[in-house]
Structures are given as C-alpha cells and as structure tokens.
C-alpha positions as CSV (number, residue, x, y, z in Angstrom):
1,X,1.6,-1.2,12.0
2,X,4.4,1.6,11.8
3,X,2.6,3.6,14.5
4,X,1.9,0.4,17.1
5,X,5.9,-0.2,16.8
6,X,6.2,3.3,17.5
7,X,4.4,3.1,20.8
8,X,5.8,-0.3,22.0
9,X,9.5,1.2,21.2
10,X,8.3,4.9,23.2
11,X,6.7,2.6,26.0
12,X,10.1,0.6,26.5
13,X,12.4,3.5,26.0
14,X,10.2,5.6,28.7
15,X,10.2,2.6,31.4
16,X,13.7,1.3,30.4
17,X,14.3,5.1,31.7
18,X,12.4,5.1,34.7
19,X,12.5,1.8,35.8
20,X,14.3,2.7,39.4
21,X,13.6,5.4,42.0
22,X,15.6,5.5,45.1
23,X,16.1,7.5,48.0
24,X,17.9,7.5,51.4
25,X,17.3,9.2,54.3
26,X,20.3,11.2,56.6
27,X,22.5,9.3,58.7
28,X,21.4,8.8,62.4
29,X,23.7,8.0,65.2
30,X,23.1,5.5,66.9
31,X,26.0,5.3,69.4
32,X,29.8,5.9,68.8
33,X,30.7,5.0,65.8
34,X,27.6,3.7,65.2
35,X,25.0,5.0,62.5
36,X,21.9,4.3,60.5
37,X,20.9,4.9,57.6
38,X,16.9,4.6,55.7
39,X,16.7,3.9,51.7
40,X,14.0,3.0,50.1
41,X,13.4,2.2,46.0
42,X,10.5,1.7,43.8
43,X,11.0,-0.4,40.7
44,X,9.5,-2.0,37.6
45,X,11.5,-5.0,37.5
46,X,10.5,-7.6,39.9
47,X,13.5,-8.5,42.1
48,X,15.7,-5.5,41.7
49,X,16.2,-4.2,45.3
50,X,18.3,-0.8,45.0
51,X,17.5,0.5,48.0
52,X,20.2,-1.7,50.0
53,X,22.7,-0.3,47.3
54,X,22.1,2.4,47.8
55,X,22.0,2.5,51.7
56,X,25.2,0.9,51.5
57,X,26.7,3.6,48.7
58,X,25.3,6.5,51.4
59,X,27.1,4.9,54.3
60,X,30.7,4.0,52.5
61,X,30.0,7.9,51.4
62,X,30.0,9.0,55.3
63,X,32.3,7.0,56.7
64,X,35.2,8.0,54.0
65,X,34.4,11.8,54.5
66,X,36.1,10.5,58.0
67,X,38.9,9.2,56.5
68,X,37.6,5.7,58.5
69,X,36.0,2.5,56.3
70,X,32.2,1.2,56.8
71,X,31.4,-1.8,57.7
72,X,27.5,-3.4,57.7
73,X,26.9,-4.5,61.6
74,X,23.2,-4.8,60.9
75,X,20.2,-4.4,58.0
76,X,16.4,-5.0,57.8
77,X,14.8,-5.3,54.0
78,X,10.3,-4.7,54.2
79,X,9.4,-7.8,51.8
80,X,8.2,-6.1,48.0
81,X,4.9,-5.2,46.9
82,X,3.8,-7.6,44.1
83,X,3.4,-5.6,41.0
84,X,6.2,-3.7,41.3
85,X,9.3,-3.7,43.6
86,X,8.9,-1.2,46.6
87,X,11.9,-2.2,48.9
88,X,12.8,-0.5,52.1
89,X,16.1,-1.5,53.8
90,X,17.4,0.1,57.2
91,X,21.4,-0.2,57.3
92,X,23.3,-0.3,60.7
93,X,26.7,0.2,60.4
94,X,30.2,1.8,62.0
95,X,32.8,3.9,61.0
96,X,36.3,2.1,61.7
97,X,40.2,2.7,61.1
C-alpha cells in the first residue's frame, strides 16, 4: 500500500513537472516592420496550447529590444494530436511606435 502511494505521488510529481515543452523558432522578416515567428509545444494536458504564448512572449521580446510595441496582424494554430497536446502556432506581427 505504502509503496503503490509512493509511485502514484512520484508519477504526478514527475508529469506535474514536465507536463509542457515549448519552443520558438527565430524571427523572420517578412517585410518592413513586418515579422514571423514559429512556436511549437507538446503537452500532457489536453487543451493547453503554450505555443501561441509563447510566440507571442518571443515577439513582444523583439519588438521592445526596438524600443517599438508588437502587435498580432496574423496567426495560424495546426489542430492537436489526441493523446497529448502537440500545438504549432505561426505568429505574424509588426513592430510599431
């Protein structure tokens, strides 16, 4: 009994951990003041879609190392893998004043 709640409270610890994998690509230009960024994001949890955040967090990130504010112009999302949530979003944005 002791051990099997040991194992259960490891499992959830170890996915409550690792529940969310995300990565974005580099920036592309598009055209002036125009850019695109790739993220994409594996999770556990059905429904969690990190990959836009984190698109979005990259871009604000870029356009504020301008001293200039991002604003979303454009975005495509792939539709998740049942199972587990495998999201891939592309972000168009610009840089403005």
């Amino acid at each position: 009994m002791r051990l099997t709640t040991l194992v259960i409270a490891s499992t959830t610890l170890l996915l409550a951990a690792c529940n969310t994998v995300t990565s974005s690509g580099d920036i592309v230009i598009l055209g002036r003041d125009t850019y695109a960024v790739n993220s994409r994001s594996l999770s556990l949890l059905q429904g969690k879609n990190d990959a836009a955040a984190n698109g979005a967090l990259k871009a604000e990130a870029y356009c504020n190392q301008q001293g200039k504010h991002m604003q979303v112009t454009g975005s495509e999302a792939s539709p998740p893998v049942t199972g587990v949530t495998v999201s891939k979003t592309m972000l168009i944005f610009t840089c403005t004043d």
